[in-house]
C-alpha positions in Angstrom: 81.4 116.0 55.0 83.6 115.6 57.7 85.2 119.2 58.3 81.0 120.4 58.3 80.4 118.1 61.4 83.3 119.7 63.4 82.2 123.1 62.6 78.9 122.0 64.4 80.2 120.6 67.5 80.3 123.5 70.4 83.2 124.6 71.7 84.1 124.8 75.2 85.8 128.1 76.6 87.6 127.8 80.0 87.2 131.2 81.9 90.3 131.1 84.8 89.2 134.3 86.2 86.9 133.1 88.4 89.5 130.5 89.2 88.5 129.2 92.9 91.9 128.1 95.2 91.5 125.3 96.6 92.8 124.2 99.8 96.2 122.6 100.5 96.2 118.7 100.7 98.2 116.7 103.4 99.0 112.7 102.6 101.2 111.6 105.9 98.5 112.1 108.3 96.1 109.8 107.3 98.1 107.8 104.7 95.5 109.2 102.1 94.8 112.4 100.5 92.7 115.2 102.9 92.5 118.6 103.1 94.6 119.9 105.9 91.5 121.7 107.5 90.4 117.9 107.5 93.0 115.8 109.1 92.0 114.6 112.6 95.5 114.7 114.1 97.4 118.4 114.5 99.2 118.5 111.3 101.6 121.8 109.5 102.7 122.6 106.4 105.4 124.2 105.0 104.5 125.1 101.2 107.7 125.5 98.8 107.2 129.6 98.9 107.9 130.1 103.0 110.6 127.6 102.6 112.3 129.8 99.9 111.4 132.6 101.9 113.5 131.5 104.9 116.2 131.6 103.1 117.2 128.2 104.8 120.1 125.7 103.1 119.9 123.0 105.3 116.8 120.7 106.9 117.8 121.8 110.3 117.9 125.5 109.9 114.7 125.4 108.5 112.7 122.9 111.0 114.5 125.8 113.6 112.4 127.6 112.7 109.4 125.9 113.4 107.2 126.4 116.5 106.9 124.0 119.0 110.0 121.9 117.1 113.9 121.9 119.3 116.7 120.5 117.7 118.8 118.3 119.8 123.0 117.9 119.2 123.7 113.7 119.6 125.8 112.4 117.2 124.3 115.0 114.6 121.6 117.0 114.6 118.4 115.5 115.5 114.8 116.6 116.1 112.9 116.6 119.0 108.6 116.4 119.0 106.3 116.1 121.6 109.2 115.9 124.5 110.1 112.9 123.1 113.9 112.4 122.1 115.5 112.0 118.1 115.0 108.7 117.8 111.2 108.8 117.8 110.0 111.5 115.6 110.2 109.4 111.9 111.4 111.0 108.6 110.0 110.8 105.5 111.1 111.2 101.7 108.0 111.6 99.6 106.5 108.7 102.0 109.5 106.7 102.2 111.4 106.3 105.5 114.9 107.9 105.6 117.3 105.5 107.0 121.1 106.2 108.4 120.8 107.4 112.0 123.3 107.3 114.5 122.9 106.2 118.1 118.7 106.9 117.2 119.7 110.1 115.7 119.0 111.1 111.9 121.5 114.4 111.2 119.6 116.9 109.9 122.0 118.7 108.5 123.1 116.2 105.9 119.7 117.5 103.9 119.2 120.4 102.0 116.1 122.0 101.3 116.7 122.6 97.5 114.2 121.4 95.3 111.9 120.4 98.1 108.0 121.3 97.3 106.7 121.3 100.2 107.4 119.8 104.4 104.3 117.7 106.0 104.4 117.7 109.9 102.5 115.3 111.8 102.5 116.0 115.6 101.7 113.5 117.9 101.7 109.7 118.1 101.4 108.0 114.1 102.7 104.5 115.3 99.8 103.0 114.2 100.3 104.1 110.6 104.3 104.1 110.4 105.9 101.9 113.2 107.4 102.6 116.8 109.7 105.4 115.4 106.8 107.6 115.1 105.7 107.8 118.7 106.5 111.9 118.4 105.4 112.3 115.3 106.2 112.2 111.7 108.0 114.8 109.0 107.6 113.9 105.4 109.8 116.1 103.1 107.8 115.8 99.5 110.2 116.8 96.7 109.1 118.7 93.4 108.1 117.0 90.4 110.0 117.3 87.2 108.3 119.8 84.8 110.0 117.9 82.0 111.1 114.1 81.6 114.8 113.2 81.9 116.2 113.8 78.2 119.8 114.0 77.0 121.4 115.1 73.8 124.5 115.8 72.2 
């Protein structure tokens, strides 16, 4: 009796040809999930595909690139927003600040861009959301998630 009362229950088909995109979400501008045509401060983002496409190894070749971004040589390689100097522009790793600057100064090019999904920039003043090192703005690098857990085997 039970096999008959599957064969009764409809089926659901998925068409994905009629797939509608979606568009890209931003998190550091607004501490919460928005679409980026939604955030009320000037926000960019660099999806995984144009950061391959660079052709970029390090965080600082690729920020280079950038408009509106100059990098600054101080003890390292640091970032410049807004007119502000290094040691106001905050970094982030998937929402977590990145510490180890030197004389305000965060080198760049001690990060590499492998295996990053995508760069959030924040222009302008965040120091409400993330503290006084944000005053030029803030860039959150947001790494790929695994596909598959962490296994081992022998």
């Amino acid at each position: 009796m039970i096999p008959l009362l599957l064969l009764l229950v409809p089926q659901v088909v998925l068409d994905t040809s009629r797939a509608v995109p979606l568009p890209p979400v931003v998190v550091t501008a607004t501490r919460s999930a928005r679409p980026l045509t939604e955030v009320p401060v000037p926000t960019q983002l660099v999806p995984a595909e144009a950061i391959r496409q660079s052709g970029a190894a390090r965080l600082s070749d690729l920020l280079a690139e950038q408009p509106g971004l100059l990098l600054f040589e101080d003890h390292g390689t640091g970032l410049m927003m807004q007119g502000f100097e290094p040691d106001y522009t905050l970094f982030l790793l998937d929402g977590e600040p990145i510490i180890g600057r030197t004389a305000g100064t965060l080198d760049l090019d001690r990060f590499t861009v492998q295996g990053l999904d995508r760069i959030e920039i924040v222009r302008g003043p965040s120091s409400s959301l993330y503290g006084s090192e944000a005053l030029a703005g803030v860039v959150n690098l947001i790494r790929r998630r695994p596909e598959a857990p962490l296994a081992a085997s022998l």
